[in-house]
C-alpha positions in Angstrom: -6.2 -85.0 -21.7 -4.4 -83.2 -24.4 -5.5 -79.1 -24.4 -7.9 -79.9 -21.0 -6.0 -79.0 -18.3 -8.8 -79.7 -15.0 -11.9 -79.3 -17.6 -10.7 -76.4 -19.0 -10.3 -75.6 -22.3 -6.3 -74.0 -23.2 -7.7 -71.9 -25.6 -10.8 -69.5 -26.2 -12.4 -67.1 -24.4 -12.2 -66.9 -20.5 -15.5 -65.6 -18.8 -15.6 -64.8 -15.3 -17.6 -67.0 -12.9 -20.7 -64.9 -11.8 -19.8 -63.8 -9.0 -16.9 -61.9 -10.3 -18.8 -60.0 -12.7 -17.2 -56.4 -13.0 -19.6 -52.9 -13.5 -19.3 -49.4 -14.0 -20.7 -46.8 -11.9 -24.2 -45.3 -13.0 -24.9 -41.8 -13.9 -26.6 -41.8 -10.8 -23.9 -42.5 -8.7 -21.1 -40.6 -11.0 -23.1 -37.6 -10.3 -23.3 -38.2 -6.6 -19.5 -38.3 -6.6 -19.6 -34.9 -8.6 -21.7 -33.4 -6.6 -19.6 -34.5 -2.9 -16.5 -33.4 -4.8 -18.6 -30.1 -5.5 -19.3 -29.7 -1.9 -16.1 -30.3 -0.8 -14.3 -28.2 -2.8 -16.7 -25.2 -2.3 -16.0 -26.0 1.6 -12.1 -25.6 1.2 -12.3 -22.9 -1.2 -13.0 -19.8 1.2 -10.7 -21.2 3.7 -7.9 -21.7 1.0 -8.9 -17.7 0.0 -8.6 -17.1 4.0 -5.2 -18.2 3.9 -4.2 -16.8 1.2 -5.2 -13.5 2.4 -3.7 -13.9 6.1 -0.3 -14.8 3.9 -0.7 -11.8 2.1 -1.5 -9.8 4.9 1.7 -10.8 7.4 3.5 -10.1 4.1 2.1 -6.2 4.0 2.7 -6.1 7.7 5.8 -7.3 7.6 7.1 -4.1 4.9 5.2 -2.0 7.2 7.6 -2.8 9.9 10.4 -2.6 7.6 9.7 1.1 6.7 9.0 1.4 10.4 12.3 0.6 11.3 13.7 2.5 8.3 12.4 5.6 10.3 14.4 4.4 13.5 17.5 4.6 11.7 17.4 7.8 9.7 16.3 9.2 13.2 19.3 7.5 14.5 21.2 8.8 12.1 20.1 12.8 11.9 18.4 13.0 14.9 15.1 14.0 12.8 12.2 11.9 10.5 12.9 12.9 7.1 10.3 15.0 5.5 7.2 13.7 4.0 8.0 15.9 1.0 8.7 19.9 0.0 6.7 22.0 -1.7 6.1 23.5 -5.5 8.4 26.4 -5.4 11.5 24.4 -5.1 12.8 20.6 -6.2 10.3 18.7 -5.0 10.7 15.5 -3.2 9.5 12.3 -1.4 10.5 10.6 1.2 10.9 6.5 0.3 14.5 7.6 -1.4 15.6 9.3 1.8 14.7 5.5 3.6 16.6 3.2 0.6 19.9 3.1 2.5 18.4 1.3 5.2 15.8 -0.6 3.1 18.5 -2.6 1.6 18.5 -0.3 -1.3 21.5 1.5 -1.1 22.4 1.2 -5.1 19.7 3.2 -6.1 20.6 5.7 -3.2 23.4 5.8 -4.7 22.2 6.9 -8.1 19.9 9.0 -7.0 20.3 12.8 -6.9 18.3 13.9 -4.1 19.3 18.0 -4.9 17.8 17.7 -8.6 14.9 19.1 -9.7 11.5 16.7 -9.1 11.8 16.6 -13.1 14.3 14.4 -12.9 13.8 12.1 -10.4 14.6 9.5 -13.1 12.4 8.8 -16.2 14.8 6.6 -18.2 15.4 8.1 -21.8 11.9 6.1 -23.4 10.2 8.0 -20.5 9.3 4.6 -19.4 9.5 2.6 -16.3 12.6 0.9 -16.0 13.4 -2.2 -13.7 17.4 -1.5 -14.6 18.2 0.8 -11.9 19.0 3.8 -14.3 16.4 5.1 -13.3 16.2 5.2 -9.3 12.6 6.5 -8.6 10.7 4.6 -11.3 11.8 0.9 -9.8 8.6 -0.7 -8.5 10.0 -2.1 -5.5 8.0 -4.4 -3.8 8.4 -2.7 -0.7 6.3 0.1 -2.1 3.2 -2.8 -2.0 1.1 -5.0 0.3 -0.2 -7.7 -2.1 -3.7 -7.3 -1.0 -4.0 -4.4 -3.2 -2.4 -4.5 -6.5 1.8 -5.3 -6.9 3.5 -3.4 -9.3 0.8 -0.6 -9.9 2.2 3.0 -11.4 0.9 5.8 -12.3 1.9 8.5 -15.1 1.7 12.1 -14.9 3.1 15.7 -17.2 6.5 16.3 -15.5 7.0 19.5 -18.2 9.6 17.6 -19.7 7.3 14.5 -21.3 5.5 11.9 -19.2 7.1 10.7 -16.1 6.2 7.0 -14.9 6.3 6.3 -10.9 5.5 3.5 -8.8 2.0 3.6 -6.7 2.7 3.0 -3.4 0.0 1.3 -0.2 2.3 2.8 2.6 1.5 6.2 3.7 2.9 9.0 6.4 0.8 10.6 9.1 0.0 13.8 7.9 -3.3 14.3 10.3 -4.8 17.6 11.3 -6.9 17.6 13.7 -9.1 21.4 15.6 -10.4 21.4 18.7 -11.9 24.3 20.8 -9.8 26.5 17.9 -6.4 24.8 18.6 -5.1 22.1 15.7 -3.1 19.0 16.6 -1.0 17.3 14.1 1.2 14.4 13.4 4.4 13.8 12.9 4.4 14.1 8.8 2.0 17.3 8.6 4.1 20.2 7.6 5.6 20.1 4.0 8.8 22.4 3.5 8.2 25.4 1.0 11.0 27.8 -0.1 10.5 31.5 0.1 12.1 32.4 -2.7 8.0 32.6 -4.8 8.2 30.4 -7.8 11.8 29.6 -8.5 12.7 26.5 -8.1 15.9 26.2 -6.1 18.4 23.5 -5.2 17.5 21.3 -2.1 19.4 18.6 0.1 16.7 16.7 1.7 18.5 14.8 3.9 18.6 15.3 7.6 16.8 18.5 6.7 16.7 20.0 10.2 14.0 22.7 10.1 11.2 23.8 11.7 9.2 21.0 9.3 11.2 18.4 10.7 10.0 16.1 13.5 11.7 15.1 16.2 11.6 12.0 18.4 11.0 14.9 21.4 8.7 16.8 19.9 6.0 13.5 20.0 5.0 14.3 23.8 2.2 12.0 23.7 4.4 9.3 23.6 6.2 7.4 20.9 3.9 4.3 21.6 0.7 6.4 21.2 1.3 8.1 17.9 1.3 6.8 14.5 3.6 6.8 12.0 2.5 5.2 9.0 -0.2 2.9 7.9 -1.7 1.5 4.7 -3.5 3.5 1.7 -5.3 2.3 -1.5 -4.1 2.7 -4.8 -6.3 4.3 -7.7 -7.9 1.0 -9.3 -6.1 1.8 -12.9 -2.9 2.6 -13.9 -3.9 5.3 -17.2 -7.2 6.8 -17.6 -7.8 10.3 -17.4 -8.8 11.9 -14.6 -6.1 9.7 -12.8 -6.7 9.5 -9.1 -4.1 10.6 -6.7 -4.5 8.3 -3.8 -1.4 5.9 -3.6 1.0 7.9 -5.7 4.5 7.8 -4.3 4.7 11.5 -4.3 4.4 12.7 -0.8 1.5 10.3 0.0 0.0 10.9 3.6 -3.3 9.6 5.5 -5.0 11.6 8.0 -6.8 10.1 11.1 -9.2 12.7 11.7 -11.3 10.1 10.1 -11.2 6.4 10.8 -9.6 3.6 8.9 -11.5 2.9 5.6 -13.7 5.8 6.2 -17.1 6.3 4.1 -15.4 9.0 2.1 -12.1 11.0 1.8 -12.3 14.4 2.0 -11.5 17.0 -0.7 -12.1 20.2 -2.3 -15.0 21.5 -4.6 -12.7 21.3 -7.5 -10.7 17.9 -7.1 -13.4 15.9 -7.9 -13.9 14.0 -11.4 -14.6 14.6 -14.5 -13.2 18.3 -13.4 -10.5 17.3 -12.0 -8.8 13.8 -10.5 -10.2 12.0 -7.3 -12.9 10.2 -8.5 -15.5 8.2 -6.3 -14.9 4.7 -6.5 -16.7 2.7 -3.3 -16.0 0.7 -1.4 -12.1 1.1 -1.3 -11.4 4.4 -3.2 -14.4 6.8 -1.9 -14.0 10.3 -2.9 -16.8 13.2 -2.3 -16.1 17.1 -2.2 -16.6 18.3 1.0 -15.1 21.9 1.4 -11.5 22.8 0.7 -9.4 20.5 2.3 -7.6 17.0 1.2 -8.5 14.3 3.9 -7.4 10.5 2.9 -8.5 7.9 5.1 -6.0 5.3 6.3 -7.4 2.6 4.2 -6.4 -1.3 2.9 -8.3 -4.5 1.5 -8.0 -6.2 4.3 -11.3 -7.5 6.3 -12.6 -5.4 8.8 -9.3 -2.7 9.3 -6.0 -1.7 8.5 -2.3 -2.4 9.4 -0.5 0.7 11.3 2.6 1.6 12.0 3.2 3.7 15.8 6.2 6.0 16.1 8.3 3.3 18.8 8.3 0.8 16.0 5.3 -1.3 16.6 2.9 -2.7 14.1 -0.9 -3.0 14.6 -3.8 -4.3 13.1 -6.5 -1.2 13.4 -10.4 -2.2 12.9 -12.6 0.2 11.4 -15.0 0.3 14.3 -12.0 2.0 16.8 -13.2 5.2 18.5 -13.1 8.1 16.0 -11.9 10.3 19.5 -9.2 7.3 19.7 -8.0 7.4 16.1 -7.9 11.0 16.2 -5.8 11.3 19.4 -3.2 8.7 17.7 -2.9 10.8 14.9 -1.6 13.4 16.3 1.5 13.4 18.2 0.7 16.8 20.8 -2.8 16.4 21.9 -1.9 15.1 25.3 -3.3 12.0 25.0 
């Protein structure tokens, strides 16, 4: 049976037995897999987001405590919280460089010159920012950010002596103010140091500064576990632009809890609000509205539903929005016997 082998032929074309028959899927049912696939994914998507955010969140939460502890130390160390920053008649400073030693950042301590004027606080000779470490103060460090916001954000400002480039910042001091019945209660970070000596500037050593600005451990009689320290900010959504928005600059950035975290509005006078001037109303995260004379920023992040602060024993919290404005208040402020 030469080229048979069973009844079938060697050569030519093999066809499948009909009940083998192979056949592609339809339109109909490719576009049901689509549309599953589709639904799936637009399932797992927010909860991806979710976590993505919580990761982002422990990350802020966790620099918060960093800084926190930061705080412990120097107070170990000089037996006082450094100052949030000094005023315009004299060299004036901030307090994250006063925290690098114990913030795993003690090269650029060590290149800083905390006694120099603010002038030269270390634009590098492009007055541009420089990741080298020659110049100290315009590192973006990311311990100045929580990644919900926006890493590596600056800001530029006249320094009379060019432009000077300096990191934004979402970690802020307690600098509240709070009257009641005629008497103010503050926090820990409320009183800036201003020299006396009218509009000179005039050398300055920041460190362990031990004056009546300075804060003490003792002088928080409310308790250490009842007062706040620090807790998140916003930054200014853009990093040029004119007006530029203060909030989140690195330069003496406070909050104040005499309104609650992520507040309707921050407070400021007639004459700081764009186009005349800087803080310019940007809801839902960066509200600004002129109410009077004062500067109020709200405690604020981008965090759902609250924000991340820091109380004066060490602790981190997570803060909602909805807490008792009375409650906030009395944290904020570190002699109102509560």
């Amino acid at each position: 049976m030469g080229g048979m082998i069973s009844g079938r032929a060697i050569f030519g074309p093999h066809r499948p037995e009909r009940g083998h028959l192979r056949r592609a899927f339809t339109l109909v049912e490719l576009l049901v897999v689509v549309a599953i696939i589709g639904t799936l994914v637009g399932l797992l998507l927010p909860a991806v987001q979710a976590a993505r955010e919580a990761a982002r969140q422990s990350q802020c939460s966790n620099t918060l405590k960093q800084w926190s502890l930061a705080m412990q130390t120097y107070h170990d160390v000089y037996g006082v919280l450094p100052l949030a920053g000094s005023g315009w008649t004299m060299n004036q400073t901030t307090w994250q460089p006063l925290l690098w030693p114990y913030m795993e950042q003690g090269n650029l301590a060590n290149k800083y010159n905390y006694t120099e004027p603010w002038t030269k606080w270390g634009p590098n000779v492009n007055n541009q920012l420089d990741n080298s470490g020659s110049a100290p103060l315009t590192r973006r460090l990311p311990i100045y950010y929580c990644p919900s916001d926006r890493p590596g954000a600056y800001f530029a400002m006249d320094a009379g002596v060019g432009t000077f480039y300096a990191p934004r910042t979402n970690y802020a001091l307690n600098g509240t103010s709070v009257t009641v019945s005629g008497k103010t209660f503050i926090g820990p970070f409320n009183k800036t140091y201003t020299s006396n000596v009218g509009s000179t500037w005039t050398s300055f050593e920041p460190r362990g500064y031990k004056g009546s600005e300075a804060t003490r451990f003792r002088n928080i009689t409310d308790g250490l576990s009842k007062t706040l320290l620090m807790s998140e900010v916003n930054m200014w959504t853009s990093d040029s632009g004119s007006p530029v928005d203060p909030r989140g600059q690195i330069v003496s950035i406070k909050f104040d809890a005499s309104i609650t975290p992520n507040a309707m509005f921050d407070k400021v006078p007639n004459w700081y609000v764009a186009p005349n001037y800087s803080c310019t109303d940007t809801p839902p995260f960066l509200p600004c509205q002129a109410t009077g004379s004062a500067f109020v920023y709200a405690a604020r992040s981008h965090h759902l539903g609250g924000v991340q602060a820091a109380y004066a024993d060490g602790a981190v919290q997570f803060v909602a929005d909805l807490i008792d404005q009375g409650t906030w208040q009395a944290q904020g402020t570190m002699n109102g016997a509560d």
